[in-house]
Jmol script that loads the backbone (N, CA, C; Angstrom):
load data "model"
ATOM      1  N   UNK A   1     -80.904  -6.933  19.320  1.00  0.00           N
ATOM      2  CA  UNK A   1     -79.517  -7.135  18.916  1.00  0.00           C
ATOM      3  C   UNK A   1     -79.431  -8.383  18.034  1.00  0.00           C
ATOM      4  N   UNK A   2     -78.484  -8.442  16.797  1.00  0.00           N
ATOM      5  CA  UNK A   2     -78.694  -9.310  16.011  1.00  0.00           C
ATOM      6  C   UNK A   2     -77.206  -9.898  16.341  1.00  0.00           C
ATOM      7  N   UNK A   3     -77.506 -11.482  16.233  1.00  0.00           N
ATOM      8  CA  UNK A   3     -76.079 -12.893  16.042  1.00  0.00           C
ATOM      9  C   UNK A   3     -75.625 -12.546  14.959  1.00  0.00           C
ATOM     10  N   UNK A   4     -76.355 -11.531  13.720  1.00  0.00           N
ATOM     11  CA  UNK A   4     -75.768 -12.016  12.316  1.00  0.00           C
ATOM     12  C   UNK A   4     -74.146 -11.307  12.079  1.00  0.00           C
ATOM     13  N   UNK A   5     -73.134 -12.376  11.711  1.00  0.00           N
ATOM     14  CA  UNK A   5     -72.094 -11.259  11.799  1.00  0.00           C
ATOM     15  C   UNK A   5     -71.782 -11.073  10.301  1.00  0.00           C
ATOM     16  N   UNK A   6     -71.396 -10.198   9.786  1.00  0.00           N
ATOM     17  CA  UNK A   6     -71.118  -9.676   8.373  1.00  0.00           C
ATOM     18  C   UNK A   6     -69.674  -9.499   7.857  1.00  0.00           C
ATOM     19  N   UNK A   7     -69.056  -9.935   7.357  1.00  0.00           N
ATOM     20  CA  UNK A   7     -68.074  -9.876   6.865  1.00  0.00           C
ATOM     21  C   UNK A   7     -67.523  -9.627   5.156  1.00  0.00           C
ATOM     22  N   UNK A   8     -67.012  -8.505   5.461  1.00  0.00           N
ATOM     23  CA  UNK A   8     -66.859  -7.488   3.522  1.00  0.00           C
ATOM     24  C   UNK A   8     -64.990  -7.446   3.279  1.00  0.00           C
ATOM     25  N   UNK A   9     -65.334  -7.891   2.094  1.00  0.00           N
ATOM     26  CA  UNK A   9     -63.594  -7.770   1.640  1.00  0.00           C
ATOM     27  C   UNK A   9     -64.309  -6.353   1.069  1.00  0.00           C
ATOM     28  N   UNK A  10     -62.832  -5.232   1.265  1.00  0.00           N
ATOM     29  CA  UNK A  10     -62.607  -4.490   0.789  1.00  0.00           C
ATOM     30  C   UNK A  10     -62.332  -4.350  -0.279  1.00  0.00           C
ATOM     31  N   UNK A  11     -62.415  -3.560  -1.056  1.00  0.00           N
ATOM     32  CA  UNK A  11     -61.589  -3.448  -2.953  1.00  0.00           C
ATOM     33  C   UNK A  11     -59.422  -2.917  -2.314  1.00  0.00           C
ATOM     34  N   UNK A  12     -58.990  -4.072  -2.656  1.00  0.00           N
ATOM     35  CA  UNK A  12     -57.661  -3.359  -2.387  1.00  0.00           C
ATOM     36  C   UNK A  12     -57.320  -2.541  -0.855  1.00  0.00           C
ATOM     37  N   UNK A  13     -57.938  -3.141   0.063  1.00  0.00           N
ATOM     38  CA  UNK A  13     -58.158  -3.561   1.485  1.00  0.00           C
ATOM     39  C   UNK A  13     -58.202  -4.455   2.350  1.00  0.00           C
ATOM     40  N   UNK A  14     -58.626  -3.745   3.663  1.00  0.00           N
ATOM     41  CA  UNK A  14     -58.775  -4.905   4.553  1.00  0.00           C
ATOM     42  C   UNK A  14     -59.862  -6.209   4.432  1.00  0.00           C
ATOM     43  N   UNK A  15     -60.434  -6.958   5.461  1.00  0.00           N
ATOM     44  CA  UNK A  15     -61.501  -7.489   5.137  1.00  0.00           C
ATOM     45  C   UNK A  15     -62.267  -7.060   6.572  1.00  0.00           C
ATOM     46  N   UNK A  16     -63.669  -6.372   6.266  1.00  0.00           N
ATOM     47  CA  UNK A  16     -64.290  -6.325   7.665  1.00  0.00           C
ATOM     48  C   UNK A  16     -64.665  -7.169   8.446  1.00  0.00           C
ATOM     49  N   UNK A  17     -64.985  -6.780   9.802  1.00  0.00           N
ATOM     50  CA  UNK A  17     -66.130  -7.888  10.336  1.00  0.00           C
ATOM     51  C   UNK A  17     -66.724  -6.626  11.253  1.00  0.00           C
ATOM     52  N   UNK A  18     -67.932  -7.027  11.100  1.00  0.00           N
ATOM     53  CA  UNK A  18     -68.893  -6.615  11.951  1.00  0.00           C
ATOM     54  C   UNK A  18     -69.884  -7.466  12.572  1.00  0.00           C
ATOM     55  N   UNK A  19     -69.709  -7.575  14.067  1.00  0.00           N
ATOM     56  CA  UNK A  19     -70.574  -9.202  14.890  1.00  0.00           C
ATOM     57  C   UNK A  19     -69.893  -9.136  15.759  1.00  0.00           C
ATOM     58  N   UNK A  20     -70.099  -9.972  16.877  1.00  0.00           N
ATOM     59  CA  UNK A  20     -69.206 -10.466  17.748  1.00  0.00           C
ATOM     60  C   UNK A  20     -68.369 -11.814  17.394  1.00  0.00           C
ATOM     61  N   UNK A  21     -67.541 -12.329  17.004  1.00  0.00           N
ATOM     62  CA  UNK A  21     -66.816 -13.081  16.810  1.00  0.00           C
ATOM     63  C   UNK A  21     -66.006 -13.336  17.763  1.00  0.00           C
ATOM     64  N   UNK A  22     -65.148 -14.775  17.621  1.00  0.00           N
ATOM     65  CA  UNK A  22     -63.569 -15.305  18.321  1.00  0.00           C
ATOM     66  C   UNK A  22     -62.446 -15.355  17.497  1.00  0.00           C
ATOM     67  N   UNK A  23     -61.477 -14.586  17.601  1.00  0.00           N
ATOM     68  CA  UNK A  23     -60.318 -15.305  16.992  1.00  0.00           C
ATOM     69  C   UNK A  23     -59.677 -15.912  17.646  1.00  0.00           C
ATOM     70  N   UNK A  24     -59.090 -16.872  17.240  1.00  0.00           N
ATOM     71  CA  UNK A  24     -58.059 -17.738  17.665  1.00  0.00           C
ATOM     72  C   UNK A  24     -56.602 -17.691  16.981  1.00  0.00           C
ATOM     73  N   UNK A  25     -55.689 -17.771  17.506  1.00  0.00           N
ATOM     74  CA  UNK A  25     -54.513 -18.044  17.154  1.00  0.00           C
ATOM     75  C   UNK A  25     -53.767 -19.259  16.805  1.00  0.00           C
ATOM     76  N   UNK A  26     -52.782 -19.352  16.008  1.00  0.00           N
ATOM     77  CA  UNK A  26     -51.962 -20.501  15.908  1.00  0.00           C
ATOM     78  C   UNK A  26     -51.811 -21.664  17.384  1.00  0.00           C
ATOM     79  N   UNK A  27     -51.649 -20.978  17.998  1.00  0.00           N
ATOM     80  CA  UNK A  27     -51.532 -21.438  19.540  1.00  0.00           C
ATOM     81  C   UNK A  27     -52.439 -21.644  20.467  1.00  0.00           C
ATOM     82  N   UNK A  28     -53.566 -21.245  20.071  1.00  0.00           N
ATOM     83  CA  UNK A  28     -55.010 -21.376  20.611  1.00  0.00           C
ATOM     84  C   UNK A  28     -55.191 -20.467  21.759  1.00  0.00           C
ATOM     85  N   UNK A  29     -54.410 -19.627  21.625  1.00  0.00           N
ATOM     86  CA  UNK A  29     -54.664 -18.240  22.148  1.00  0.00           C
ATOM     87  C   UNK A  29     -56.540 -17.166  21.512  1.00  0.00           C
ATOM     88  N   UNK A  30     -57.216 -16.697  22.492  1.00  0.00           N
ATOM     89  CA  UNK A  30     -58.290 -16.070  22.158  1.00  0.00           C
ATOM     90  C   UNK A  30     -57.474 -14.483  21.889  1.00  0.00           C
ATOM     91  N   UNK A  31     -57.660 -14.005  20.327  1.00  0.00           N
ATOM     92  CA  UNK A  31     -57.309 -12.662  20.577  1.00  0.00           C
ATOM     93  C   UNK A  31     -58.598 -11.594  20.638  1.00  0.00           C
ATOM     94  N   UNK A  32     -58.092 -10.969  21.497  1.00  0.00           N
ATOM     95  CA  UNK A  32     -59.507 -10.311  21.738  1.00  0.00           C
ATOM     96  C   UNK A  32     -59.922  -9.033  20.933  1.00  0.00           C
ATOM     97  N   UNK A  33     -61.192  -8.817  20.392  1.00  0.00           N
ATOM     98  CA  UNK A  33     -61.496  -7.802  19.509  1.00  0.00           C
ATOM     99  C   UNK A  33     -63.009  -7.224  20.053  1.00  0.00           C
ATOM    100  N   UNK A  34     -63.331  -6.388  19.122  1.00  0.00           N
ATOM    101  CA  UNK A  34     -64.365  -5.428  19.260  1.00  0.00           C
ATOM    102  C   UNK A  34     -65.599  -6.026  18.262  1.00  0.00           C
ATOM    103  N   UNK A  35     -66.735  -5.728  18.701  1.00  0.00           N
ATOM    104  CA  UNK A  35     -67.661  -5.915  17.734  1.00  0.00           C
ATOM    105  C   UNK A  35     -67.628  -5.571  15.945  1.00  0.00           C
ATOM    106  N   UNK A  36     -67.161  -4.386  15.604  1.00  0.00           N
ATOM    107  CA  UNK A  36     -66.755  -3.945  14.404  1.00  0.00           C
ATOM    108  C   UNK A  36     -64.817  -3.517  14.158  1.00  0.00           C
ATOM    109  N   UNK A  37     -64.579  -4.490  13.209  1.00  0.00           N
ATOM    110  CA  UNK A  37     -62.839  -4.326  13.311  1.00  0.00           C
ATOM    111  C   UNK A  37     -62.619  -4.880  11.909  1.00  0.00           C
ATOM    112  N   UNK A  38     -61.153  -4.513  11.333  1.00  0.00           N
ATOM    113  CA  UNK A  38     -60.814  -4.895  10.412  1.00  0.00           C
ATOM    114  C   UNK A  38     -59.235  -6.067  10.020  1.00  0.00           C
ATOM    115  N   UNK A  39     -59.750  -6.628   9.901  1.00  0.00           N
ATOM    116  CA  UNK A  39     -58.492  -7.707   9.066  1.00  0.00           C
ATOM    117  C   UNK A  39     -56.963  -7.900   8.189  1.00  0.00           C
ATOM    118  N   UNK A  40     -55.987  -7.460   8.053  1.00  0.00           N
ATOM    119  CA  UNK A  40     -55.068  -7.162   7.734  1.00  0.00           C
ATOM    120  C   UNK A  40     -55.100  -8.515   6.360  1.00  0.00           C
ATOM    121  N   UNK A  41     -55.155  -7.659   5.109  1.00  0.00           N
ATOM    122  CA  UNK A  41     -54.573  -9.137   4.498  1.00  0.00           C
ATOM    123  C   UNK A  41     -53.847  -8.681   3.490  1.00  0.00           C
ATOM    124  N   UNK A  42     -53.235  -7.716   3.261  1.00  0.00           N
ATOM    125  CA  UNK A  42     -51.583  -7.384   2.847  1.00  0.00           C
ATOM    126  C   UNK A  42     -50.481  -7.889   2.974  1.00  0.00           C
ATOM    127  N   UNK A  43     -50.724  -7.570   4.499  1.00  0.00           N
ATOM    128  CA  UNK A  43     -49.507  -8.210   5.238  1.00  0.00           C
ATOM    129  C   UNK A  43     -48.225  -7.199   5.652  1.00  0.00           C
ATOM    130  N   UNK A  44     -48.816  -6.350   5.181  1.00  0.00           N
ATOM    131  CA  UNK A  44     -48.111  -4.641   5.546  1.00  0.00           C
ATOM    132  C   UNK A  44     -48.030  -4.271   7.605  1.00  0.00           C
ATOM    133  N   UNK A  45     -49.147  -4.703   8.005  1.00  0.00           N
ATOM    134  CA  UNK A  45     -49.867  -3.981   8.921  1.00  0.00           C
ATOM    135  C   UNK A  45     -48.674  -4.465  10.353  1.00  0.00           C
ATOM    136  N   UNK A  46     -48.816  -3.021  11.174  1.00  0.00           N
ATOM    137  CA  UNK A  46     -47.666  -3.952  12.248  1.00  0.00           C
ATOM    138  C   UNK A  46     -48.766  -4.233  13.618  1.00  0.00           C
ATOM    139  N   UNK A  47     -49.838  -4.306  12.910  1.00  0.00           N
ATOM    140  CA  UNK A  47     -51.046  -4.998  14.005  1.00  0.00           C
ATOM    141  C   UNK A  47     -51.676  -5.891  13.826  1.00  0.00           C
ATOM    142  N   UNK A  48     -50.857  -6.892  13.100  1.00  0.00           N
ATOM    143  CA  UNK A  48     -51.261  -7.827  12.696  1.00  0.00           C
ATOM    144  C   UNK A  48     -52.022  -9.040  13.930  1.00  0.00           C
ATOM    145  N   UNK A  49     -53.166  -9.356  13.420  1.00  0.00           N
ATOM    146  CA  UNK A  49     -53.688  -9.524  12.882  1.00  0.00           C
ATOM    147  C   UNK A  49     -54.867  -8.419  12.061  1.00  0.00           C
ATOM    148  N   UNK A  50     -54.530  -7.376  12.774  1.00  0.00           N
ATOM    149  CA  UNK A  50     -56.019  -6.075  12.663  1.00  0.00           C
ATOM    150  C   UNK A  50     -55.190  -5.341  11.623  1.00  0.00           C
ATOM    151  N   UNK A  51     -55.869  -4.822  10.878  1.00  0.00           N
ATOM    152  CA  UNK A  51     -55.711  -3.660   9.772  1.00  0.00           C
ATOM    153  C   UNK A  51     -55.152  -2.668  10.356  1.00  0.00           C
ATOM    154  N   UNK A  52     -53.800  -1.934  10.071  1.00  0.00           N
ATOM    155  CA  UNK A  52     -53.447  -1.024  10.292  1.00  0.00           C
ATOM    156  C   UNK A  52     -53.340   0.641   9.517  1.00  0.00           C
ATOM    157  N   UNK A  53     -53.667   0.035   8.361  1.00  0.00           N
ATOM    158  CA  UNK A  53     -53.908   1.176   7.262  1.00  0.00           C
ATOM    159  C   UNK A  53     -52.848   1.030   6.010  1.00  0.00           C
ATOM    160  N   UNK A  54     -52.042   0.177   6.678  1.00  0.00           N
ATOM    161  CA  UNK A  54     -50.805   0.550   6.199  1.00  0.00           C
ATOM    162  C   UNK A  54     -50.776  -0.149   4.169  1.00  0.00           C
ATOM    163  N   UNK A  55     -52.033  -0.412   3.974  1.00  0.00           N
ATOM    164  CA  UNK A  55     -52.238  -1.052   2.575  1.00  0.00           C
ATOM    165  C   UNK A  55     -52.688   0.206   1.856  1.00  0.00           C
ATOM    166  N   UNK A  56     -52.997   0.907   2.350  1.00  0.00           N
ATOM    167  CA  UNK A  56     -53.578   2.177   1.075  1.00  0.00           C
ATOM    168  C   UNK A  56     -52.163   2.577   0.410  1.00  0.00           C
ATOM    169  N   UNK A  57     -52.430   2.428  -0.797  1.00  0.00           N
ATOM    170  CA  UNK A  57     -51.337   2.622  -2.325  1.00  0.00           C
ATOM    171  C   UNK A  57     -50.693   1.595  -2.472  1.00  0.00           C
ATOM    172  N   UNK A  58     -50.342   1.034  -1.302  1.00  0.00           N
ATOM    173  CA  UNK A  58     -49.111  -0.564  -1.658  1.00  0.00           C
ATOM    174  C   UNK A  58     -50.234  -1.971  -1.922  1.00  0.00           C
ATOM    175  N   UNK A  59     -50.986  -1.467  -1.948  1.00  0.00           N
ATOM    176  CA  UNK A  59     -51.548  -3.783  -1.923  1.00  0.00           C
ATOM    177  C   UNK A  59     -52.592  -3.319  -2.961  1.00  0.00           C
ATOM    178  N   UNK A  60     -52.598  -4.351  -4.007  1.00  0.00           N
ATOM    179  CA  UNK A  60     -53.602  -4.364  -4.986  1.00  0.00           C
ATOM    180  C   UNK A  60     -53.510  -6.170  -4.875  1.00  0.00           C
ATOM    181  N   UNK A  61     -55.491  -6.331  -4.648  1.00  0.00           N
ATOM    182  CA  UNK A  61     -56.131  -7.671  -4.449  1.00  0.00           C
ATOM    183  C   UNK A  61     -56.104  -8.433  -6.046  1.00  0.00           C
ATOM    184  N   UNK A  62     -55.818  -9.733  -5.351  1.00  0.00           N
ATOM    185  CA  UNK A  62     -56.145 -10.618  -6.894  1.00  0.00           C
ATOM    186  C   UNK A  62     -57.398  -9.996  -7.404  1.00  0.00           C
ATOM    187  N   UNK A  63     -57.340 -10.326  -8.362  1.00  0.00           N
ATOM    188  CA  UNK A  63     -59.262 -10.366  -8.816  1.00  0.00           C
ATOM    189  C   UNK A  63     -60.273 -11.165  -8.317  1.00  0.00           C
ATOM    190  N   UNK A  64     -60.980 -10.795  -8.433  1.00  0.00           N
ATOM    191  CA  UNK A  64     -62.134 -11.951  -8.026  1.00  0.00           C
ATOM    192  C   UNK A  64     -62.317 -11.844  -6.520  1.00  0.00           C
ATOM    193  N   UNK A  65     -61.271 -11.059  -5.735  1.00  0.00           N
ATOM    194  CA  UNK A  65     -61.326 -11.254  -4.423  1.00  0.00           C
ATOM    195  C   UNK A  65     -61.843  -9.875  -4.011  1.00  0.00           C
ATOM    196  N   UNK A  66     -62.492  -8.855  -4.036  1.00  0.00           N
ATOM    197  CA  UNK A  66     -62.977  -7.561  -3.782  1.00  0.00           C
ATOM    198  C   UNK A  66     -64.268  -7.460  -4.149  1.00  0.00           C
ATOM    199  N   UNK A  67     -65.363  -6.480  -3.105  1.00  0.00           N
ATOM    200  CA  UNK A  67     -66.390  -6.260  -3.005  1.00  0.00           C
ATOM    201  C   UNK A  67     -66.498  -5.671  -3.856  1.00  0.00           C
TER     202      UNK A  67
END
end "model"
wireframe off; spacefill off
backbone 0.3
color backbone group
């Protein structure tokens, strides 16, 4: 089993992670996730912080910021 965790911006998407990671919250709350999950950075999503889908057709990424 590998530590390495990987993390991919999408083209006009989420951003992945795949690893075990921590998030933390504003409040220093642990939110808890799964080994492979995705990132909301639209701002569409009503699962925020996790990708909900809800960016396919509405969110186009600056440049420079997509895989």
């Amino acid at each position: 089993m590998s530590d390495k965790v990987q993390i991919r911006i999408k083209e006009n998407g989420s951003i992945r992670v795949k690893g075990t990671v921590e998030i933390v919250d504003a409040d220093g709350n642990v939110i808890e996730t799964k080994s492979d999950f995705s990132l909301c950075r639209c701002g569409l999503s009503k699962e925020k912080p996790f990708c909900d889908g809800s960016h396919k057709g509405n969110f186009e990424a600056a440049e420079g910021l997509s895989s």
